[in-house]
N, C-alpha and C positions, 0 to 999 in steps of 0.2 A: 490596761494598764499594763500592760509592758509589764512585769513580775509581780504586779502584786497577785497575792491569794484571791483576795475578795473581785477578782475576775472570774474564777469557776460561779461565783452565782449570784453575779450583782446584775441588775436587770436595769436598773439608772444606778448615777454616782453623784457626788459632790464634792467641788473642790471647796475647802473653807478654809478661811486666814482670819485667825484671831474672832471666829465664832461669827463672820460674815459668809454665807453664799456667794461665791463669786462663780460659781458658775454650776450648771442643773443640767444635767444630759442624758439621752439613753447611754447603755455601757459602750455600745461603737462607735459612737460619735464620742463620747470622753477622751477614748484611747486613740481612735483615728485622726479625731480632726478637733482636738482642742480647741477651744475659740479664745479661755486669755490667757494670758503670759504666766499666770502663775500658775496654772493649770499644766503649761508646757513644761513649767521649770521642775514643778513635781515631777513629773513622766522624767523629765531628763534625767533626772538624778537618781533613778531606778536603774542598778547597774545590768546589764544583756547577761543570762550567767549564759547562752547557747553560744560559743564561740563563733560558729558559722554564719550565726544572726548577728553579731557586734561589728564583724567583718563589713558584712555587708550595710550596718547602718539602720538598719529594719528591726523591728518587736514586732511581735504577734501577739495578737489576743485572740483566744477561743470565742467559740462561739460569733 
């Protein structure tokens, strides 16, 4: 997740809308490779604070 906290030590994640599952993944596959749209739309709207990183268009997650 691109800025959030719960990347230092989320092992899977969940995206939920309105207390549904929409989607269940390991943490790298969350942050890397999204599968729905609302999933992406979260990530998107986590602002880059690395300037270097917003330039280029890329987030990083650990681990």
């Amino acid at each position: 997740m691109r800025g959030f906290r719960a990347r230092l030590w989320l092992t899977r994640g969940a995206a939920i809308k309105r207390g549904r599952i929409l989607e269940l993944a390991e943490k790298r596959t969350l942050f890397h490779n999204p599968q729905h749209e609302y999933t992406r739309s979260l990530l998107d709207a986590v602002p880059i604070p690395d300037p270097r990183l917003r330039r280029q268009g890329t987030r990083q997650a650990p681990g």
